[in-house]
C-alpha positions in Angstrom: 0.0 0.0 0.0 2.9 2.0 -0.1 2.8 5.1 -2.0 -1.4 5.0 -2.0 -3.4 8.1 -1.2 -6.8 6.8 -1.9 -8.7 3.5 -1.2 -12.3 2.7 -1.7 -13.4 -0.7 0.5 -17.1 -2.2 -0.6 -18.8 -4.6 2.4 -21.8 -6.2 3.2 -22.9 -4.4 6.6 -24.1 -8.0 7.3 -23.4 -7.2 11.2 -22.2 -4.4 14.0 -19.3 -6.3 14.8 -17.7 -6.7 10.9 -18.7 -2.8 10.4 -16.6 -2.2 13.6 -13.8 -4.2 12.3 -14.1 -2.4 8.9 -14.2 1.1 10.6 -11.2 0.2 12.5 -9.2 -1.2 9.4 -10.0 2.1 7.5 -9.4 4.1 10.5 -5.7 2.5 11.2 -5.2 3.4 7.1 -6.3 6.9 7.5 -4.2 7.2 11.0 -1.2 5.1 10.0 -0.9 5.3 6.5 -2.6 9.1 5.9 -4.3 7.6 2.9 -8.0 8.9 2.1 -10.5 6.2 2.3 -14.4 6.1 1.3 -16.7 3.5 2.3 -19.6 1.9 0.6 -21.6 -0.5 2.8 -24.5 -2.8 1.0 -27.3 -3.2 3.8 -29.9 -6.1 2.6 -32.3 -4.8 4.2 -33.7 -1.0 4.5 -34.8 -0.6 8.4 -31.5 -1.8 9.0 -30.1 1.6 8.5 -30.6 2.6 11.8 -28.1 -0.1 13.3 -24.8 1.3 11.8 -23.8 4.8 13.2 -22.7 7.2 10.7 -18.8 7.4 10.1 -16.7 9.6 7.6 -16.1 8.7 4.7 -18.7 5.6 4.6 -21.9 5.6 2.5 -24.8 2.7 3.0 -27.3 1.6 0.4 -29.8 -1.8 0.3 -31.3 -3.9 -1.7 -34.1 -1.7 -2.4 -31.9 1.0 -4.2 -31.3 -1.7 -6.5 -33.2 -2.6 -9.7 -34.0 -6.8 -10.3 -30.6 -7.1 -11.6 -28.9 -5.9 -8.7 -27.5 -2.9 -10.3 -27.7 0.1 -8.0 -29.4 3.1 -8.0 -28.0 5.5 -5.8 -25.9 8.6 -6.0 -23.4 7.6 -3.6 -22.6 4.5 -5.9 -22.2 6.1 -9.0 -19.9 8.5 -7.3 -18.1 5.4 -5.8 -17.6 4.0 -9.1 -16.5 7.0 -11.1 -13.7 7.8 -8.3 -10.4 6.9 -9.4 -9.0 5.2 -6.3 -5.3 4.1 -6.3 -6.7 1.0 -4.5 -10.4 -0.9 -4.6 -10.8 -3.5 -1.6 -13.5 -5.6 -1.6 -14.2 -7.1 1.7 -17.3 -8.9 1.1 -16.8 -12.7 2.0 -20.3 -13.7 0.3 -20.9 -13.8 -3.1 -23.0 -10.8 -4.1 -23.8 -9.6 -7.4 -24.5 -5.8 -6.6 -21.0 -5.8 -4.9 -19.4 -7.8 -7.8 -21.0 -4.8 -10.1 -19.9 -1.9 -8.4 -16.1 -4.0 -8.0 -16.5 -4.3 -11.9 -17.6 -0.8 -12.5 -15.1 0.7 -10.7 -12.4 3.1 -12.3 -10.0 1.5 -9.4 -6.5 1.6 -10.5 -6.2 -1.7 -9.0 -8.8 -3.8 -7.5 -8.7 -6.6 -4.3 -10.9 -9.0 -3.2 -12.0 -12.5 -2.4 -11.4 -15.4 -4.7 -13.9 -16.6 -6.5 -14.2 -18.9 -9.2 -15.0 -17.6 -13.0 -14.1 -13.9 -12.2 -12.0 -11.4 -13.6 -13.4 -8.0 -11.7 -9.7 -8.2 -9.4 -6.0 -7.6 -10.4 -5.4 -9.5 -7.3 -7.3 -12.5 -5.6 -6.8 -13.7 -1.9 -7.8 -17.2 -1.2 -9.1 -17.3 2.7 -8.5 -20.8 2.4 -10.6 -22.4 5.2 -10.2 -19.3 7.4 -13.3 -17.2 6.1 -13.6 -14.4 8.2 -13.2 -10.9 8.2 -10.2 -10.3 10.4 -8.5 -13.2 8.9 -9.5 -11.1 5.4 -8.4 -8.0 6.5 -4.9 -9.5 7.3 -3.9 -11.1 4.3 -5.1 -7.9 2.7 -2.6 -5.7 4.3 0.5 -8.7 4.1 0.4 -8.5 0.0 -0.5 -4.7 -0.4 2.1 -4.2 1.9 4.7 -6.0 -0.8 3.7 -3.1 -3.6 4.2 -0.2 -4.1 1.6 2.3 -6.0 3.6 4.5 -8.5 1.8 7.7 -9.5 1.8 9.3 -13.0 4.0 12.4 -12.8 3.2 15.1 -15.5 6.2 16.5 -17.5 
């Protein structure tokens, strides 16, 4: 991650305690690392909302901002999208096709995120192996970004 000043992390905001864990990861980037981050959380469902405190830099949408494809329909999304981070992470452990969209979509320099099979959204693919969990995500994450180093485009 060296070099980065911008990440963008999609999640599921499946629970309290993985959005903490989230918050926490993007908070030690900000802290540690003084790298901008912005957040999009998918929340399946609507009245949900209320459970996750509001953060900077993280955005929420749910399933109903989404047509029956799973494409989204939100302004925070399509600004997501458009934003040219040095680095997309993807820290959704289920498959989700909404998320897979967005990851697609994205004008992400370089993109992270789970294996899975018959996809080519992600420069780089981690394997969590037997050990699918978040923290267990989140750690591998930062062990290979930490062995490159993003080169910015200088004008001459």
């Amino acid at each position: 991650m060296d070099g980065a000043k911008t990440i963008g992390m999609l999640f599921t905001a499946d629970s309290i305690d993985s959005y903490n864990r989230i918050i926490q990861f993007a908070n030690k980037l900000v802290e540690e690392r003084e790298i901008k981050v912005l957040s999009i959380g998918f929340v399946e469902n609507k009245k949900h909302f209320d459970l996750y405190t509001e953060q900077p830099g993280f955005r929420f949408f749910s399933a109903k901002q989404c047509n029956w494809f799973g494409k989204p329909k939100d302004h925070a999304v399509e600004f997501f999208i458009e934003k040219e981070f040095d680095i997309l992470l993807d820290l959704n452990l289920n498959d989700n096709v909404t998320l897979d969209y967005i990851a697609g979509m994205s004008k992400a320099k370089y993109k992270v995120g789970r294996q899975k099979s018959n996809t080519r959204i992600y420069d780089m693919m981690i394997d969590p192996q037997n050990e699918n969990t978040l923290d267990y995500f989140i750690t591998q994450v930062e062990l290979y970004l930490s062995m490159f180093k993003v080169e910015h485009n200088k004008e001459v």
